[in-house]
DRENMARKOL-287621 format. One line per 2 residues: number of its first residue (from 1); their letters; for each residue x, y, z of N, C-alpha, C. Coordinates in Angstrom, 2 decimals. Each point is the difference from the previous one (the first is absolute). Layout:
// DRENMARKOL-287621
NUM	A	X/Y/Z/X/Y/Z/X/Y/Z | ...
// end
This chain:
// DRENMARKOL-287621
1	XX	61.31/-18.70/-52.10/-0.61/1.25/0.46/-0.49/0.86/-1.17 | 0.63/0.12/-1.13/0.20/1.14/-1.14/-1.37/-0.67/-0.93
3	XX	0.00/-1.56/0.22/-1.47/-0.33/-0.50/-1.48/-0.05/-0.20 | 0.22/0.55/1.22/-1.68/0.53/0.15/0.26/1.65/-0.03
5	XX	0.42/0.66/-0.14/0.10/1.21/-0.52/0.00/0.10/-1.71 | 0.51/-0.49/-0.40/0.03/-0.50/-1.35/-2.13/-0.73/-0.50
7	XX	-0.38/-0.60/0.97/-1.37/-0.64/-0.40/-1.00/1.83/0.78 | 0.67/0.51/0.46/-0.67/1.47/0.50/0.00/0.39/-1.34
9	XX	0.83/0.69/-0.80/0.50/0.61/-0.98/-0.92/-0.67/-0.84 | -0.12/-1.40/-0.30/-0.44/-0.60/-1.15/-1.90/-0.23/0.04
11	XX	-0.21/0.62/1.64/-1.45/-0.20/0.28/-0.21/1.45/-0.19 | 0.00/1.30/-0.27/-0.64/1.11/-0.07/-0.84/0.11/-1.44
13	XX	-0.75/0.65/1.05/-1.37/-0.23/-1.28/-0.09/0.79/-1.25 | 1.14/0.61/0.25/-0.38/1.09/-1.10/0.84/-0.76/-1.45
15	XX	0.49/-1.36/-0.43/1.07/-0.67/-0.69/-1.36/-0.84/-0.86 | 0.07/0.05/-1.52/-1.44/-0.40/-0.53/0.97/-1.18/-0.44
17	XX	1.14/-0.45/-0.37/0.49/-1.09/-0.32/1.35/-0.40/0.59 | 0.35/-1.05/-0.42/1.32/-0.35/0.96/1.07/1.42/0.17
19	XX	1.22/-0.16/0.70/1.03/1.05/-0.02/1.61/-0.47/0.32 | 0.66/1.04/-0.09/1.40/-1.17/-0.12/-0.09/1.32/1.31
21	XX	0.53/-0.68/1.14/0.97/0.52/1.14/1.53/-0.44/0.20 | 0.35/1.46/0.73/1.41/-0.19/0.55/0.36/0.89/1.38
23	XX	0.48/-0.57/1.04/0.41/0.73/0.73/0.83/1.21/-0.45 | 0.14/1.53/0.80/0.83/0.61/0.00/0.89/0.03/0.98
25	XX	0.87/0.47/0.33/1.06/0.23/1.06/-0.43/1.62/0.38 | 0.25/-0.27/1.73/0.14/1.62/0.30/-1.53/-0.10/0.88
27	XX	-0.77/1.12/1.11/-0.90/-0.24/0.38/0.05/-0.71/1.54 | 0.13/0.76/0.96/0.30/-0.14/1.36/-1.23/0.02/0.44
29	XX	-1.05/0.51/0.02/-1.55/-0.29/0.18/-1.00/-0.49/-0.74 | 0.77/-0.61/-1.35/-1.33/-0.77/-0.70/1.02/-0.99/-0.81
31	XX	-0.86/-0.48/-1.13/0.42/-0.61/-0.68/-0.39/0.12/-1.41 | 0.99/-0.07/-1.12/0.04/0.88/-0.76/0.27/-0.85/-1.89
33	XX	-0.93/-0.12/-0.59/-0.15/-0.93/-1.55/-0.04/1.07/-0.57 | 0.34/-0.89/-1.18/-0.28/0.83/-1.56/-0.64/-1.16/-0.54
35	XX	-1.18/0.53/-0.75/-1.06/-0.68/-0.90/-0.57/0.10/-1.35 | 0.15/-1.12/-0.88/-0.59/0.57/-1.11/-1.26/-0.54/-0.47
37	XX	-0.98/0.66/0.15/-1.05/-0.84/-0.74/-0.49/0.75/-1.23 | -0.72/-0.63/-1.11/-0.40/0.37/-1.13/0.53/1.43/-0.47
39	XX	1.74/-0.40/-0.26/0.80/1.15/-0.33/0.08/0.98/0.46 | -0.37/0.09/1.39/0.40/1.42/0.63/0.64/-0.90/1.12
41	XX	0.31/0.95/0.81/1.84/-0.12/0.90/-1.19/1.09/1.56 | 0.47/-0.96/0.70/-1.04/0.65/1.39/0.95/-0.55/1.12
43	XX	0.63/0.94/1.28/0.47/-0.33/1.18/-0.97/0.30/0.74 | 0.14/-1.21/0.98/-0.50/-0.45/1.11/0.47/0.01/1.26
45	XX	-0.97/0.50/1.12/0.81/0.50/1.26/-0.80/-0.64/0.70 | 0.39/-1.44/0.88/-0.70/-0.78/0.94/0.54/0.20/1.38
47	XX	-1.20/0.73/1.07/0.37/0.73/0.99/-0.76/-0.19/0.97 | -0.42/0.27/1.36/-1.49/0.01/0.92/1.02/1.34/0.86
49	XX	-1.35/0.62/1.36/0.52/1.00/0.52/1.17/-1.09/0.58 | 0.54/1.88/0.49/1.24/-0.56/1.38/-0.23/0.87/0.62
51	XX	-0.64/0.33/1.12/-0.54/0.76/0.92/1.42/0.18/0.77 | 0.85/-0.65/0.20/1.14/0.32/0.83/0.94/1.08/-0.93
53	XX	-0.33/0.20/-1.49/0.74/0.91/-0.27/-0.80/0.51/-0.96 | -1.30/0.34/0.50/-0.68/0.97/-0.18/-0.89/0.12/-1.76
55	XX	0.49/-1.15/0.05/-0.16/-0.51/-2.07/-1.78/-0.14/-0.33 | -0.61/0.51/-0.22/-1.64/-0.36/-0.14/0.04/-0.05/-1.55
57	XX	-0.46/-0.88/-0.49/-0.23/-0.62/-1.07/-1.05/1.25/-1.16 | -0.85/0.17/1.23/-1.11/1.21/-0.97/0.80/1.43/-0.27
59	XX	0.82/0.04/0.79/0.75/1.23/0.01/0.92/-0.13/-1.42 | 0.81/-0.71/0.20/0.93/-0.07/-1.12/-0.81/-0.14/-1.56
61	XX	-1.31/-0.96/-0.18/-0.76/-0.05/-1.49/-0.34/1.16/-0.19 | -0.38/1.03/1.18/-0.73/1.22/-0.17/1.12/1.36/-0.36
63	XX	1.20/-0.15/0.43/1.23/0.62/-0.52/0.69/-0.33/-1.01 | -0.12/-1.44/-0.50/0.29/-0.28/-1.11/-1.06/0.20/-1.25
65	XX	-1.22/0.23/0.02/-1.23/0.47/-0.77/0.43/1.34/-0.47 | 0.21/0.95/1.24/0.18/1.65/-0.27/1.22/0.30/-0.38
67	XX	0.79/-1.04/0.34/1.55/0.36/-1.02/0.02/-0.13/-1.22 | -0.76/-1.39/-0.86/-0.31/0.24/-1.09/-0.54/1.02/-0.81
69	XX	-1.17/-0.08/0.93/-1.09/1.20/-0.60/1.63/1.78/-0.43 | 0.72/0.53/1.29/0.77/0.71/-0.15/1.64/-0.47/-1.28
71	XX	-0.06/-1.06/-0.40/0.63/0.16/-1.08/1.31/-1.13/0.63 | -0.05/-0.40/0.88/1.88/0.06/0.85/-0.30/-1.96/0.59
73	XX	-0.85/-0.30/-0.88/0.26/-1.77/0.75/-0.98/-0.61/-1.28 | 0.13/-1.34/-0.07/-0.53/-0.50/-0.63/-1.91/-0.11/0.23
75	XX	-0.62/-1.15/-1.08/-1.87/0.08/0.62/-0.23/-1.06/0.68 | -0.59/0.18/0.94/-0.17/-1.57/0.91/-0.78/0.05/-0.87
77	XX	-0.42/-1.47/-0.71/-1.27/-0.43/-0.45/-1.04/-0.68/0.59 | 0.83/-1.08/1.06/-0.91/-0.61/0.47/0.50/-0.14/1.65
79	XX	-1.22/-0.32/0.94/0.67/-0.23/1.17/-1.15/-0.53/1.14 | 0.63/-1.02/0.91/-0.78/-0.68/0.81/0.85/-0.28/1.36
81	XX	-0.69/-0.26/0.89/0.53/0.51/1.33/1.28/-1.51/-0.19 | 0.76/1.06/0.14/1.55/-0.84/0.02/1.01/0.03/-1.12
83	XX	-1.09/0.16/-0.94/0.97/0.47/-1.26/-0.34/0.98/-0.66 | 0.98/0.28/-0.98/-0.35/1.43/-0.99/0.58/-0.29/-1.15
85	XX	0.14/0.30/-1.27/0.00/-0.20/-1.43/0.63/1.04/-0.29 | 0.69/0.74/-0.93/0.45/0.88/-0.56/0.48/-0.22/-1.85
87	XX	0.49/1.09/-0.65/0.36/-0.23/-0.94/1.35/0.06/0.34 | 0.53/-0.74/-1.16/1.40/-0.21/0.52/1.16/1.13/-0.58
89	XX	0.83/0.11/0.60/0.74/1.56/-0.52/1.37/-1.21/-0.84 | 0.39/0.28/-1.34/0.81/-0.47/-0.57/0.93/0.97/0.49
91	XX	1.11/0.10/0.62/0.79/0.64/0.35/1.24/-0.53/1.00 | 0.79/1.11/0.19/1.31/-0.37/1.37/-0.45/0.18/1.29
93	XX	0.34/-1.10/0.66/-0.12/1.01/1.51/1.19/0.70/0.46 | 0.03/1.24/0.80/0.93/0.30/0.33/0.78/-0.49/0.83
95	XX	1.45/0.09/0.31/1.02/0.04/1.16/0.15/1.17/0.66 | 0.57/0.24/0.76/0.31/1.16/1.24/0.57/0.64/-0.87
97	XX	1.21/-0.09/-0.86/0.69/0.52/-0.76/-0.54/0.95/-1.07 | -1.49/-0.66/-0.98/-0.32/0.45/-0.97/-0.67/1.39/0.86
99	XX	-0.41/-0.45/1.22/-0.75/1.28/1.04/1.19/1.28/-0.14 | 1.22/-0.27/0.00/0.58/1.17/0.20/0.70/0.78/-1.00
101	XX	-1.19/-0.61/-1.10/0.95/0.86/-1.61/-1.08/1.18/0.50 | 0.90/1.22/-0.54/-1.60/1.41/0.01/-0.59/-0.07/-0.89
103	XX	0.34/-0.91/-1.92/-1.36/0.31/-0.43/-0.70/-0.52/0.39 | -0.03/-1.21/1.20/-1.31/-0.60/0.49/-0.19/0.49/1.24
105	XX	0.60/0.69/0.60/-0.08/0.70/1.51/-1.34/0.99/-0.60 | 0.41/0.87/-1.07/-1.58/0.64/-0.71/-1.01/-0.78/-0.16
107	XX	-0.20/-0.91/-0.41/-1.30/-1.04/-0.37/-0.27/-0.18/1.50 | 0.58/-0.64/0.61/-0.47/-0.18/1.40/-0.71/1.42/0.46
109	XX	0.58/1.19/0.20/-0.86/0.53/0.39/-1.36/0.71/-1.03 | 0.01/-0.28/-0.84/-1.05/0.55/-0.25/-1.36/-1.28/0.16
111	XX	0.84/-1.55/0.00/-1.01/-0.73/0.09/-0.54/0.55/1.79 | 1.03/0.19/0.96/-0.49/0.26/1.34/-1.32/1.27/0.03
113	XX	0.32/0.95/-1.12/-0.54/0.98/0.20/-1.49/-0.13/-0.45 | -0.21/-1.20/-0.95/-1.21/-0.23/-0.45/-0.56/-0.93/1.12
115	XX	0.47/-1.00/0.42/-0.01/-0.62/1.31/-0.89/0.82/1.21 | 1.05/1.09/0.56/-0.39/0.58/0.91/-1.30/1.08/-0.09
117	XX	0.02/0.34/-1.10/-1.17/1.32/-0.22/-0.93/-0.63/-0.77 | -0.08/-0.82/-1.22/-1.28/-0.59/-0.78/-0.91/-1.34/0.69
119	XX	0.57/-0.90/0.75/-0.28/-1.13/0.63/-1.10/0.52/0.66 | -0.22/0.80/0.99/-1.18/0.26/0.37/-0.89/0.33/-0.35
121	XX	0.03/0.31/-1.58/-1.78/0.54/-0.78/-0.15/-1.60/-0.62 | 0.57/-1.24/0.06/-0.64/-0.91/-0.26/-0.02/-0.98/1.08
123	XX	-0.19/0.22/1.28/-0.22/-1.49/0.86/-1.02/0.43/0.44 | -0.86/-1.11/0.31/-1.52/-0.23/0.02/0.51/-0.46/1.83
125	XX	-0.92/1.16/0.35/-0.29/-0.43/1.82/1.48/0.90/0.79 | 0.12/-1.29/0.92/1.00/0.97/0.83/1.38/-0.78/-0.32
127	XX	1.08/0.17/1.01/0.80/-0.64/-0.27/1.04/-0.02/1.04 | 0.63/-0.78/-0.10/0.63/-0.05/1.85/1.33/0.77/-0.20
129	XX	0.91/0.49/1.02/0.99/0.98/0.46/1.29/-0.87/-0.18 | 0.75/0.30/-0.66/1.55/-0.31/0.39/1.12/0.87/1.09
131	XX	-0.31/0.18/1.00/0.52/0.77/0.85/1.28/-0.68/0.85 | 1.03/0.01/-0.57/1.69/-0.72/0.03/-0.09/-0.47/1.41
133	XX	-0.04/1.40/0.70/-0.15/0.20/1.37/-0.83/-1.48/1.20 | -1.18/0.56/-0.47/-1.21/-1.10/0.45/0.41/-1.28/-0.31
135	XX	0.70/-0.33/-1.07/0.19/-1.51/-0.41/0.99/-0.30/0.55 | 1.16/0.93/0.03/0.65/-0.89/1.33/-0.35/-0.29/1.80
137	XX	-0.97/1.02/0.02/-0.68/-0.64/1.27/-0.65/-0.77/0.07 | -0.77/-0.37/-1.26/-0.46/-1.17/-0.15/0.74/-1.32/0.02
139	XX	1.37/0.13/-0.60/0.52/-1.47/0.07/0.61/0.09/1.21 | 0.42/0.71/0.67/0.96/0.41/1.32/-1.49/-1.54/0.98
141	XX	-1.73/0.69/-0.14/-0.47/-1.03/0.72/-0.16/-1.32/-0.32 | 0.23/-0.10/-1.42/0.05/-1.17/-0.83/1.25/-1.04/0.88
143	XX	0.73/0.24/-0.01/1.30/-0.15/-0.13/0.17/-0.14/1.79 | 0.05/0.43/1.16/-0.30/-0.27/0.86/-1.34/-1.26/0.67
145	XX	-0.85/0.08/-0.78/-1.14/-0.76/-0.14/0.61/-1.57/-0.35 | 0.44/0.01/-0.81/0.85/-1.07/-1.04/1.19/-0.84/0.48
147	XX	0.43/1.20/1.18/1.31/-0.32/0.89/1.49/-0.32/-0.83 | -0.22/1.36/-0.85/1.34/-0.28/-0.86/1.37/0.05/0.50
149	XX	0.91/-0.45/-0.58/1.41/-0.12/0.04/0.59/1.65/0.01 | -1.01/1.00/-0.15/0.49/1.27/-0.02/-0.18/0.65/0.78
151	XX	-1.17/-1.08/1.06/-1.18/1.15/1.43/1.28/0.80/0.75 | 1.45/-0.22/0.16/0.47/1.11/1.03/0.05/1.10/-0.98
153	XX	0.18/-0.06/-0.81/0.58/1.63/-1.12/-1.12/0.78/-0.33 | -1.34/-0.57/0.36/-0.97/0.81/-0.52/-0.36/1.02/0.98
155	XX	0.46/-0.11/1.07/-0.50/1.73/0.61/0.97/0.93/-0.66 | 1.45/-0.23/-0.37/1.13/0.73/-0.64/-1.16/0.41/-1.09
157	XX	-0.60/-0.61/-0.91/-0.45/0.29/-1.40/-1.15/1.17/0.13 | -0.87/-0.76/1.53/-0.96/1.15/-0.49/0.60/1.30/0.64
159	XX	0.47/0.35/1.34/0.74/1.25/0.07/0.43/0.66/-1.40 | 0.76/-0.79/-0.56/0.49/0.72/-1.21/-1.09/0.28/-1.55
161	XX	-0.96/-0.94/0.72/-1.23/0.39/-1.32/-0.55/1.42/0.77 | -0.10/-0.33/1.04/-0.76/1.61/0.55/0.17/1.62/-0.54
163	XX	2.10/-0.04/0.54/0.37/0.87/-0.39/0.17/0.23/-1.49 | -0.14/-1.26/-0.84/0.03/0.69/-1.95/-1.23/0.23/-0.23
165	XX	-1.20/-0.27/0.72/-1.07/0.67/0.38/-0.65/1.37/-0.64 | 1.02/0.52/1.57/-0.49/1.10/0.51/1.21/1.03/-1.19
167	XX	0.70/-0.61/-0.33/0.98/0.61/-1.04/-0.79/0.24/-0.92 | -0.62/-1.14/-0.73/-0.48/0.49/-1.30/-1.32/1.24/0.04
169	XX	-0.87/0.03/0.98/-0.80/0.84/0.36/-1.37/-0.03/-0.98 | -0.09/1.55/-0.22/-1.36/-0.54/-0.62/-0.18/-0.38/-1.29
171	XX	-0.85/-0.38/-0.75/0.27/-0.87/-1.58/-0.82/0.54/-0.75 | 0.19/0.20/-1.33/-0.99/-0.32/-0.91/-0.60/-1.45/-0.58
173	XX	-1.21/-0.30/-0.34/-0.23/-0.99/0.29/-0.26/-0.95/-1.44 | 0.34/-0.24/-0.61/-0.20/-0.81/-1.46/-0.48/-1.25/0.32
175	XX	-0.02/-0.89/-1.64/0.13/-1.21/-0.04/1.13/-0.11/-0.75 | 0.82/-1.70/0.97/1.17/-0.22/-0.33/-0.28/-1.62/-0.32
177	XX	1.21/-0.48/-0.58/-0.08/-1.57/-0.50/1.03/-0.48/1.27 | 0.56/0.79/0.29/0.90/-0.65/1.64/0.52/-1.33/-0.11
179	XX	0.59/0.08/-0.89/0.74/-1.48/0.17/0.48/0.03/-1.40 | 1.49/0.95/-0.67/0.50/0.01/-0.81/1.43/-0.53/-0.32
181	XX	-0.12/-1.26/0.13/1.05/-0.62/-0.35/0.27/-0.62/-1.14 | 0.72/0.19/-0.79/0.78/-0.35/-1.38/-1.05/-0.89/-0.70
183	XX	-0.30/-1.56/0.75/-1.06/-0.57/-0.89/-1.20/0.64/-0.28 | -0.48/0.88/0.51/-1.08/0.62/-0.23/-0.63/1.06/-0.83
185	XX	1.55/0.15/-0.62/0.37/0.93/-1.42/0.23/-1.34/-1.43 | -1.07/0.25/-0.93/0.28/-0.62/-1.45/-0.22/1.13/-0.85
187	XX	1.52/-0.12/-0.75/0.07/0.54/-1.32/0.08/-0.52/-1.01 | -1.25/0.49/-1.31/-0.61/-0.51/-1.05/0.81/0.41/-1.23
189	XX	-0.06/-0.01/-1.30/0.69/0.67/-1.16/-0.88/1.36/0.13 | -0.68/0.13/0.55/-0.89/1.61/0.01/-0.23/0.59/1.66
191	XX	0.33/-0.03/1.05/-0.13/-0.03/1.31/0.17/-0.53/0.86 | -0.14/0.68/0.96/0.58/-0.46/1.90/-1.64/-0.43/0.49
193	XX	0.17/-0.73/0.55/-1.09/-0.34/0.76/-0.16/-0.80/1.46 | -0.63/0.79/0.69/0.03/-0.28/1.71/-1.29/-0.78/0.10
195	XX	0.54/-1.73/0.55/-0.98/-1.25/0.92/0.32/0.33/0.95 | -0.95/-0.94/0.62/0.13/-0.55/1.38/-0.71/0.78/1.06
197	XX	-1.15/-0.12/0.36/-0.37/1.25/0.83/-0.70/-0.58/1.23 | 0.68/-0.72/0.41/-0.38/-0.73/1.52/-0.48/0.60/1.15
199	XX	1.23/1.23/-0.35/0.09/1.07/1.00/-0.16/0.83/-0.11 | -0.90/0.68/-1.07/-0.47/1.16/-0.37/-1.07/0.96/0.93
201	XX	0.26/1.11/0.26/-0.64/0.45/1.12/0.17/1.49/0.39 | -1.00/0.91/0.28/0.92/1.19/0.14/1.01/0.44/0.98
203	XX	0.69/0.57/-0.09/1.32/0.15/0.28/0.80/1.64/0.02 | 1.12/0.14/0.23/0.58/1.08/-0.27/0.78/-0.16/-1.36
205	XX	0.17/0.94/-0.84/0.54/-0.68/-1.09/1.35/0.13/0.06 | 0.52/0.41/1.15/1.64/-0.42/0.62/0.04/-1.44/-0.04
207	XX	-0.44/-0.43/-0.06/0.08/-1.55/1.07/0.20/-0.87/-1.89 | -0.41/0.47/-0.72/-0.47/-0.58/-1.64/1.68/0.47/-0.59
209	XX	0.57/0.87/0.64/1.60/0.52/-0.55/0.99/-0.44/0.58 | -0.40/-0.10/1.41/0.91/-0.66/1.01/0.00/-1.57/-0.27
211	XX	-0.73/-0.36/-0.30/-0.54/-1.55/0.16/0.99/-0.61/-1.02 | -0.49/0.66/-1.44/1.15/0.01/-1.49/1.56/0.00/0.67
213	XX	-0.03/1.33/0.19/1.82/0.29/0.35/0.50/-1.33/0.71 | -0.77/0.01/1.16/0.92/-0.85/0.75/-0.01/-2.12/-0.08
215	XX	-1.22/0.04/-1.06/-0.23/-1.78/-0.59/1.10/0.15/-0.92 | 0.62/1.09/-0.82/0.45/-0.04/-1.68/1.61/1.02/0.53
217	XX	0.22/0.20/1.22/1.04/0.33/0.23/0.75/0.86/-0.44 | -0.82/1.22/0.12/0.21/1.26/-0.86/1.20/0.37/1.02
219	XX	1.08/0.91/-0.45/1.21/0.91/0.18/-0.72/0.99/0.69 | 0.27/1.24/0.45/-0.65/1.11/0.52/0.19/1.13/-0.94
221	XX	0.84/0.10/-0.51/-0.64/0.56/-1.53/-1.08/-0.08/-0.75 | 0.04/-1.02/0.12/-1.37/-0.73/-0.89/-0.98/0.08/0.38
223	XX	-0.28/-0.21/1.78/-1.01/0.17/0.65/-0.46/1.75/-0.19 | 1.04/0.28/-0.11/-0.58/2.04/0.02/-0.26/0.07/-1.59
225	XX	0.20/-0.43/-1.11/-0.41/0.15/-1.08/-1.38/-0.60/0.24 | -0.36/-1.12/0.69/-1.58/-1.10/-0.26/-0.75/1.70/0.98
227	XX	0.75/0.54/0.84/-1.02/0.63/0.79/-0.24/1.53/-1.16 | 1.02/0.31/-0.05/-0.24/0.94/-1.20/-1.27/0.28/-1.42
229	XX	0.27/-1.13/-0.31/-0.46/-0.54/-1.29/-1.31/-0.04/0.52 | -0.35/-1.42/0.61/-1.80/0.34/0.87/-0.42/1.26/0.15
231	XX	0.54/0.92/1.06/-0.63/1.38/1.03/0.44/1.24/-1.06 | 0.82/-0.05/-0.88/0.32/0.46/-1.07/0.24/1.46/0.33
233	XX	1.17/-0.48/1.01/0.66/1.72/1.02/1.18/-0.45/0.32 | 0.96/0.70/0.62/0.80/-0.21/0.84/0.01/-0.64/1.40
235	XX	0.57/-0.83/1.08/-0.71/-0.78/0.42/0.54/0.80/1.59 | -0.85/0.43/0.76/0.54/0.53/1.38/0.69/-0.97/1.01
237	XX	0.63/0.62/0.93/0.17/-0.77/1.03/-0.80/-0.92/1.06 | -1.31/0.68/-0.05/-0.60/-0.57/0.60/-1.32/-1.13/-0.68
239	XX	0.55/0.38/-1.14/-0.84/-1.22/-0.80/0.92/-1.17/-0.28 | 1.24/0.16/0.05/0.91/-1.18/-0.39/-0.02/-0.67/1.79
241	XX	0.11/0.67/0.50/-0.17/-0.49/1.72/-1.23/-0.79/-0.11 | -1.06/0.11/-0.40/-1.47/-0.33/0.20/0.02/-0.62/-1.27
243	XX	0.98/-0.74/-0.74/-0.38/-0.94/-0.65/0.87/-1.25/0.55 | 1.15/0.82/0.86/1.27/-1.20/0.15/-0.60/-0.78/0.95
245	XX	-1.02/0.43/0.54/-0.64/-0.74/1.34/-1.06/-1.09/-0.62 | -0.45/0.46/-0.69/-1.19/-1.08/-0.90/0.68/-1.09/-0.63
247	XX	1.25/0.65/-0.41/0.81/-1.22/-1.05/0.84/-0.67/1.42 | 0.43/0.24/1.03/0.44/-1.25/1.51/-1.24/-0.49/-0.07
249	XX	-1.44/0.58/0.27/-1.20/-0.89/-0.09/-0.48/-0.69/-0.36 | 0.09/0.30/-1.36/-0.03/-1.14/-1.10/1.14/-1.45/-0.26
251	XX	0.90/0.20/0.68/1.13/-0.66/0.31/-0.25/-1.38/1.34 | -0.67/1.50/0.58/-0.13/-1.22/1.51/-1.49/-0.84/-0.35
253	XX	-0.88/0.72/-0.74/-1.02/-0.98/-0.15/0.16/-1.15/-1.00 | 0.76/0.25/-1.11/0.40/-1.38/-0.71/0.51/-0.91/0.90
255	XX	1.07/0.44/1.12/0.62/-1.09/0.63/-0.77/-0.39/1.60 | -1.44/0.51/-0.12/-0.46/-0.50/0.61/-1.45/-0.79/-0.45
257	XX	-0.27/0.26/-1.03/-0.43/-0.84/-0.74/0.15/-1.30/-0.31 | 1.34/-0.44/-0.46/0.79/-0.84/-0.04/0.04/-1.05/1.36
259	XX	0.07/0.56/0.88/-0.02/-0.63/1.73/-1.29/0.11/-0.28 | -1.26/0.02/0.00/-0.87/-1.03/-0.20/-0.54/-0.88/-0.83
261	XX	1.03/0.49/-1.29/-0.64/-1.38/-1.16/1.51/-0.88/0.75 | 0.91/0.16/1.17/0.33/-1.13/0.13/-1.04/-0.97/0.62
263	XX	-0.99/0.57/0.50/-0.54/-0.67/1.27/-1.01/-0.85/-1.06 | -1.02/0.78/-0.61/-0.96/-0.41/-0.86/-0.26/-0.01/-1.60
265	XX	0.79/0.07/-0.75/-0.04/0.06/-1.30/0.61/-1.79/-0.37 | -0.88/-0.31/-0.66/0.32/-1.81/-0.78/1.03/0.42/-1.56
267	XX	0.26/1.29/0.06/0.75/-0.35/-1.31/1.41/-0.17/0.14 | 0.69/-0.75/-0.95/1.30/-0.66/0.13/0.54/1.32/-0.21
269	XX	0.89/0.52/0.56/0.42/1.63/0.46/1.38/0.02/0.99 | 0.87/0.38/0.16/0.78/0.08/0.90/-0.02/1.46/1.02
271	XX	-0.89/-0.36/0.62/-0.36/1.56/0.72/0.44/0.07/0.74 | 1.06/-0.96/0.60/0.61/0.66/1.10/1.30/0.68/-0.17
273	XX	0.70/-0.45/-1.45/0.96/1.03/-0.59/-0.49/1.03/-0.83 | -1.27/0.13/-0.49/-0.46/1.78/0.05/-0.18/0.95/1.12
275	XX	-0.37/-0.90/0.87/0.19/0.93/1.60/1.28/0.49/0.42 | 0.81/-0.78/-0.60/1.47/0.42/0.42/0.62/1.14/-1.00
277	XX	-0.43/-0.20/-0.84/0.63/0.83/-1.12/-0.86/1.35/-0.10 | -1.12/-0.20/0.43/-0.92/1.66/-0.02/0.01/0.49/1.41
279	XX	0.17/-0.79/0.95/0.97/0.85/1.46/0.69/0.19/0.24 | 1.36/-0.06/-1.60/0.97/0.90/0.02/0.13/1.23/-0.79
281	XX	-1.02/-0.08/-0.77/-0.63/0.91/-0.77/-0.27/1.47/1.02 | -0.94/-1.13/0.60/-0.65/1.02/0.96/0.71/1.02/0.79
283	XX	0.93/-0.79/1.02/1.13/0.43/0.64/0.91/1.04/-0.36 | 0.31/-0.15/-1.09/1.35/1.13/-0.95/-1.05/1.06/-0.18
285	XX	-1.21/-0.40/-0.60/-1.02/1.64/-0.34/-0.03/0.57/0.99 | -0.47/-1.07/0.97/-0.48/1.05/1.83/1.51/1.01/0.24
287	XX	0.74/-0.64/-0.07/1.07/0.40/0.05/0.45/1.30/-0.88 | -0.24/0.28/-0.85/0.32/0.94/-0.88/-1.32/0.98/0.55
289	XX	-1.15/-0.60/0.16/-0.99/0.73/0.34/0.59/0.74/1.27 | 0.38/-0.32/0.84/0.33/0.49/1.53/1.05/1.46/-0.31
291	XX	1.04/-0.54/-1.07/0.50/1.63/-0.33/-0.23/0.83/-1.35 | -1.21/0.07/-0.16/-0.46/0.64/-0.94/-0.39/1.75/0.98
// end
C-alpha cells in the first residue's frame, strides 16, 4: 500500500534530481514524509478532499499560504492537487504535557492571537466556516446515512448540541486553525510553530481555547489562566459558561468524527477506541457542564 505513495512523493514535479524519502508517523487524514533533495529537508503531506469531514484540499494550501505569510507555520513551496511540499521544521513535536507548561501556554497564545486576527489580511478569496455546531449536524446525517453502530445515541447528541448552542450565543467571529492537538505544535531551537490546517476556518475563537484545553488536558486552573492570558481580563461567569459549552462541543465533535472515520477512513487507526475514550471525555465535561 505505502508504495505507491512513496512513487507519489517521488513523482512531484517540483524535484530537479533524485531524493531520499521516508515515511513519517502521525497523520489521521494524510500521509506524511520527510525529504531531502539537493540539501534542503522538505515535508510532504499526501492527501485528497474528505467531504465527509469537511477537509477541502484548496482550503487548507490557502490557510497554510497565509499562515506563513503571518509568521506562525512553515512555506509551502510547492503544491499539486493531492499533495503539498513544505520546508521542513528541524524541531520537537509536542506532547499534551509540553502543552501544559505556561512558558508555552504563552507562546500558544500569542501564536492563536496572530492566527485569529492576522490570517485574514493574507487569504486570497473566501474561505469556508468552522461552525462546531453545524458539523455535528453534519455528521449526526453522515452517520445515520452510513447506518452507524452509534444511529440510537445520536438524537441524545444532537438535543444536547442544540442546547450548548443556544448557550454559547452570540460570537465574535475570527479565523481559527480548529484542530489543536499536541502534534500540531513543533518546537524549534528559536520557536513554536502551528501545522496542520485541514480545518482551518472561521470560527469563534472559544472553540481555538477549548479545543487546546480539552485535546492537552488542561486542569481548570489552567484553563482560567489560557482564558486570562488570551482576553487579557478577568474571566466572567458567563464567559467561562460560554466557553464550557464549546469545549463539551468540541469533545462531542472529535468523538463524532471518529464514528465516521470508523465507517470511511482507509488509514490503519484504531477508531473505534478513540470513540470510546473521547465519549468519556465528553460525558464527565457535559457533566461538569450541567453544574456550572
Amino acid at each position: 500500500m505505502m508504495t505507491k505513495y512513496f512513487k507519489r512523493v517521488e513523482s512531484l514535479k517540483c524535484w530537479e534530481q533524485s531524493i531520499h524519502c521516508e515515511r513519517l508517523d502521525g497523520g489521521i487524514t494524510n500521509r506524511n514524509f520527510f525529504v531531502e533533495h539537493d540539501n534542503e529537508k522538505f515535508f510532504v503531506r499526501i492527501g485528497v478532499d474528505i467531504p465527509e469531514h469537511g477537509i477541502y484540499r484548496f482550503n487548507e494550501l490557502a490557510a497554510s499560504r497565509a499562515a506563513h505569510k503571518c509568521g506562525i507555520s512553515p512555506e509551502v513551496v510547492y503544491s499539486e492537487t493531492g499533495a503539498m511540499v513544505m520546508r521542513f521544521i528541524d524541531g520537537k513535536t509536542l506532547e499534551p504535557e509540553n502543552l501544559r507548561d505556561i512558558s508555552t501556554v504563552k507562546k500558544v497564545v500569542e501564536l492563536l492571537k496572530t492566527c485569529h486576527q492576522q490570517m485574514p489580511l493574507y487569504l486570497s478569496g473566501s474561505s469556508l466556516v468552522f461552525w462546531v455546531f453545524q458539523v455535528i449536524r453534519g455528521y449526526v446525517n453522515t452517520l445515520i446515512k452510513s447506518k452507524s453502530r452509534m444511529i440510537e445515541k445520536l438524537s441524545r447528541f444532537l438535543e444536547i448540541n442544540n442546547e450548548l448552542e443556544k448557550t454559547v450565543g452570540t460570537i465574535n467571529l475570527f479565523f481559527g486553525h480548529n484542530d489543536l492537538l499536541s502534534g500540531n505544535f513543533i518546537e524549534d531551537k528559536n520557536r513554536l510553530w502551528l501545522v496542520d490546517w485541514d480545518y482551518a476556518g472561521y470560527n469563534s475563537p472559544l472553540f481555538d481555547l477549548a479545543n487546546l484545553a480539552s485535546n492537552n488536558e488542561y486542569a481548570e486552573g489552567l484553563e482560567l489562566k489560557l482564558l486570562e492570558m488570551y482576553f487579557e481580563n478577568e474571566i466572567s461567569d458567563d464567559l467561562w459558561k460560554r466557553y464550557f459549552a464549546i469545549k463539551c462541543a468540541s469533545l462531542l465533535r472529535e468523538s463524532m468524527w471518529s464514528m465516521v472515520s470508523e465507517i470511511y477512513s482507509t488509514i490503519d487507526f484504531d477508531y473505534v477506541q478513540y470513540t470510546t475514550e473521547n465519549l468519556e471525555k465528553f460525558e464527565n465535561t457535559f457533566d461538569e457542564f450541567r453544574n456550572i
